[in-house]
C-alpha positions as CSV (number, residue, x, y, z in Angstrom):
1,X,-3.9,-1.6,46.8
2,X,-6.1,0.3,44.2
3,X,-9.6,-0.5,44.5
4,X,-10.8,2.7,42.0
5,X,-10.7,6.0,41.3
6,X,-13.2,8.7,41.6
7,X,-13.5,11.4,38.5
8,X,-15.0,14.8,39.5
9,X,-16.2,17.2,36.4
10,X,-18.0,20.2,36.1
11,X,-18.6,23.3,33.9
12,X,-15.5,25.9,34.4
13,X,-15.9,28.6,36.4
14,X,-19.8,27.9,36.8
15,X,-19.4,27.8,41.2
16,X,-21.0,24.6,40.8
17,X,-20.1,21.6,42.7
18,X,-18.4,18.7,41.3
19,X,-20.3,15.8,39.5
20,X,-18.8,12.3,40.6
21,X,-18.1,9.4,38.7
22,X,-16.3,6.4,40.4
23,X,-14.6,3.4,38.2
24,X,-13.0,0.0,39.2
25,X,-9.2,-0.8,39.4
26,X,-8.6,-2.2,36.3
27,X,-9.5,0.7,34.2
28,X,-7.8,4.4,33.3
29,X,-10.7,6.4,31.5
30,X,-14.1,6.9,31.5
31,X,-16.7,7.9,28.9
32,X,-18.6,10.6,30.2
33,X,-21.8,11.7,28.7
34,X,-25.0,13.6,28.7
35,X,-22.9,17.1,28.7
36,X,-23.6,20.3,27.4
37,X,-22.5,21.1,23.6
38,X,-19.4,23.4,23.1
39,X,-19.1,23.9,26.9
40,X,-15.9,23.7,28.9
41,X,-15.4,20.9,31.5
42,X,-12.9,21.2,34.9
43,X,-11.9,17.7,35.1
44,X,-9.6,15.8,37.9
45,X,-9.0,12.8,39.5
46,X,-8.4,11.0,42.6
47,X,-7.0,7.3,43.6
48,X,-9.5,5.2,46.0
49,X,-7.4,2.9,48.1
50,X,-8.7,0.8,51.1
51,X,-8.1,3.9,52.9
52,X,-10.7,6.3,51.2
53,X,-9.9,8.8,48.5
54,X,-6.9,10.6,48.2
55,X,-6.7,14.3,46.8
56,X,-7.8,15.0,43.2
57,X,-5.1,16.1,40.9
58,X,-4.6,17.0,36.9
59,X,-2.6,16.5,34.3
60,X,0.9,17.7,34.7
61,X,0.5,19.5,38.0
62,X,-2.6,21.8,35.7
63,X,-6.3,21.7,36.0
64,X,-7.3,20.2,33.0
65,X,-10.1,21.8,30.5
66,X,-11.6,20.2,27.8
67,X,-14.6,21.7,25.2
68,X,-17.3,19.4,24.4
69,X,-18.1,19.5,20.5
70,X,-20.9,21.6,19.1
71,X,-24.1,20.4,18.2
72,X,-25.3,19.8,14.6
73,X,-25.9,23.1,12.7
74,X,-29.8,23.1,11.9
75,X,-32.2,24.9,9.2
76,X,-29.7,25.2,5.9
77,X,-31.2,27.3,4.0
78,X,-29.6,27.8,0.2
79,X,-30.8,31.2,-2.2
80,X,-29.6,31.8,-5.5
81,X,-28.2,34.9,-6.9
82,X,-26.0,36.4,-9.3
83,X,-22.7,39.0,-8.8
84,X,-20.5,40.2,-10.8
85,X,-21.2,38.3,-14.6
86,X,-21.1,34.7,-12.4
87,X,-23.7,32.8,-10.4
88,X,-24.0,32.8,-6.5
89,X,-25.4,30.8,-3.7
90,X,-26.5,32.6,-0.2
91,X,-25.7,30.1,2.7
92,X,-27.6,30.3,6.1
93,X,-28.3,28.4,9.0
94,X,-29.6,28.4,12.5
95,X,-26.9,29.6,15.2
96,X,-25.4,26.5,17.3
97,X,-25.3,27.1,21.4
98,X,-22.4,28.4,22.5
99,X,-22.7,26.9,26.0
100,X,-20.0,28.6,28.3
101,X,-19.2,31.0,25.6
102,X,-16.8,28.9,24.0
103,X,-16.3,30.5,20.9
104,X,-17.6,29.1,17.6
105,X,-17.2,29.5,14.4
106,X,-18.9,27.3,11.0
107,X,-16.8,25.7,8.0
108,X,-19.1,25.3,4.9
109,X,-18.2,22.6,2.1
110,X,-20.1,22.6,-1.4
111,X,-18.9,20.5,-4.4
112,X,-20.8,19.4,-7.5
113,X,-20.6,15.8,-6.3
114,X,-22.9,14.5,-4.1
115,X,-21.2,13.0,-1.1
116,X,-24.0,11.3,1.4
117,X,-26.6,12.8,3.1
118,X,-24.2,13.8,6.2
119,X,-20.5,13.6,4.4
120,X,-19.5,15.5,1.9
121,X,-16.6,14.2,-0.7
122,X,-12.9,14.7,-0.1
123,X,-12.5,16.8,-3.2
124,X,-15.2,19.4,-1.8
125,X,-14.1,22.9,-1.6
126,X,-14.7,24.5,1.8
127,X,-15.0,28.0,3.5
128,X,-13.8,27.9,7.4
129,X,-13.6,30.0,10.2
130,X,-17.4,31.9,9.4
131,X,-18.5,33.7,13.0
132,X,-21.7,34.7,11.5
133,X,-24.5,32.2,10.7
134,X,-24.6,33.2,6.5
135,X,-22.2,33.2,3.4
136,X,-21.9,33.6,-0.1
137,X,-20.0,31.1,-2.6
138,X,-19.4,33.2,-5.3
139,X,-17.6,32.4,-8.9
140,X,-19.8,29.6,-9.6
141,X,-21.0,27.8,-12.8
142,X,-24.0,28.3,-14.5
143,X,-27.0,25.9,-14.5
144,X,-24.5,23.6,-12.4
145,X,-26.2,21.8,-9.0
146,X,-24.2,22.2,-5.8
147,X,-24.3,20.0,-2.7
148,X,-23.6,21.8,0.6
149,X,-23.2,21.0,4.2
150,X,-22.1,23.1,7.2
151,X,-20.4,22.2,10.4
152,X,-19.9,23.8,13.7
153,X,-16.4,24.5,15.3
154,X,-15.4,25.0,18.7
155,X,-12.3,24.7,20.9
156,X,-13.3,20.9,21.2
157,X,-13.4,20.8,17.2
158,X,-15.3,20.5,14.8
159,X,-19.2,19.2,15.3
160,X,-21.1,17.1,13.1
161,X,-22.0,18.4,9.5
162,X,-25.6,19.1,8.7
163,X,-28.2,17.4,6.6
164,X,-26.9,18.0,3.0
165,X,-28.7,20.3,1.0
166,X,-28.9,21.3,-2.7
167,X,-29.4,24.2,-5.2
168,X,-28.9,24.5,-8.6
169,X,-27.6,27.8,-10.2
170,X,-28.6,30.8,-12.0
171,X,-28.3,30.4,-16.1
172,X,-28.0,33.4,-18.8
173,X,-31.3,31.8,-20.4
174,X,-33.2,31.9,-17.0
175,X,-33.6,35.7,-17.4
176,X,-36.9,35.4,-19.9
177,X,-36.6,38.3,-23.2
178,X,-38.5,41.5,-22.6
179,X,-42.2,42.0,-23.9
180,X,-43.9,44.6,-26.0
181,X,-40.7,45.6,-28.0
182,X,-42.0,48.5,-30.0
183,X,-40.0,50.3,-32.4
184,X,-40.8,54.0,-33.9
185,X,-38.9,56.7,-36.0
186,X,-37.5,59.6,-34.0
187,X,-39.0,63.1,-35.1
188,X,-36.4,65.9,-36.5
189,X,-33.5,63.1,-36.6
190,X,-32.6,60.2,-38.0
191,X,-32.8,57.6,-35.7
192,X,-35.6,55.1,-34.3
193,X,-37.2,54.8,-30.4
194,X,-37.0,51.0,-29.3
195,X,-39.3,50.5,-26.3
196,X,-40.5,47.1,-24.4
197,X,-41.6,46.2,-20.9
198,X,-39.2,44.9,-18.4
199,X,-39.1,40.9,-17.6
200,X,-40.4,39.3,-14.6
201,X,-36.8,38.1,-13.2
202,X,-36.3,35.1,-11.1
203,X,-35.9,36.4,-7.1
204,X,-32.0,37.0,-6.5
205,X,-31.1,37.5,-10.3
206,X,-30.2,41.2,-11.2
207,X,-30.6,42.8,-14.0
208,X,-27.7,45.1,-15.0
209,X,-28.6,46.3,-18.7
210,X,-30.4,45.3,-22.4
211,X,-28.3,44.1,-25.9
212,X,-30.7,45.2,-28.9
213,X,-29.6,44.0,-32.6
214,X,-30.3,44.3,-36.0
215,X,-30.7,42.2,-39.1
């Protein structure tokens, strides 16, 4: 009869020996943990009878692989700008370990509901397959606070999201009015010189040109 069977899993193509876990009869699977994020595992399996182990096979006559999720993206960082007449936010994070080089790549959801602290809402919007570790949400509305959380994505799926964080956007009146306006009649023409001294502008907010009037 079956008295077990012995599981044997290790990183692919790492030349390392097998790791061994052995489980009763009655059961067919096994929790594994304490593994590497986003690595690759060679898994197989053997029968245990009350003759000793027999040969360690797959699934399907194949080795089997299977990727381990990524690990929590880390360090959101969220910086305002302005492109193009409409509001922006700058997304970065920390890279996630790509153990094995299993390839990753970030999804990033923002929405003007406020989800939980490590979910965000099922109407968010989302931006997926990012391979570098910033990106820009662009069209946005003014003076409007967005929630954001990023997750990592392997060939195991998708990781858990970050720590939600928050920013709230650029507005027209956030650019203060230029100082020292000084007006002067123009010599040999008529015409006047209007003059004043640039504003202080918030960091990330461009400025692209001045409207004078008269009254």
């Amino acid at each position: 009869p079956i008295t077990g069977y012995s599981i044997h899993y290790k990183i692919r193509g790492s030349g390392l020996t097998y790791e061994t876990v052995t489980v009763g009869a009655g059961t067919t699977q096994r929790d594994i943990t304490g593994l590497q994020n986003s690595t690759q595992y060679k898994i197989r399996v053997a029968t245990i009878t009350g003759l000793g182990t027999g040969p360690y096979c797959c699934g399907s006559g194949k080795p089997v692989f299977v990727t381990t999720l990524p690990d929590e993206v880390g360090m959101v960082n969220v910086t305002r700008g302005a492109e193009n007449g409409f509001p922006t936010l700058l997304i970065s994070w920390n890279a996630v370990p790509s153990g094995g080089g299993a390839l990753i790549t970030y999804t990033v959801w923002y929405s003007t509901s406020s989800g939980t602290a490590t979910e965000p809402p099922s109407e968010a919007s989302t931006m997926s397959g990012i391979t570098g570790t910033s990106t820009t949400l662009s069209g946005l509305t003014q003076g409007t606070m967005y929630y954001i959380w990023v997750a990592a994505d392997s060939l195991g799926g998708q990781g858990p999201y970050s720590t939600r964080v928050l920013n709230t956007t650029y507005k027209a009146s956030d650019a203060s009015a230029p100082t020292n306006v000084m007006a002067s009649p123009l010599s040999g023409q008529v015409g006047i010189r209007v003059s004043w001294t640039a504003p202080t502008l918030p960091t990330g907010l461009p400025s692209k040109r001045y409207n004078w009037f008269t009254e």
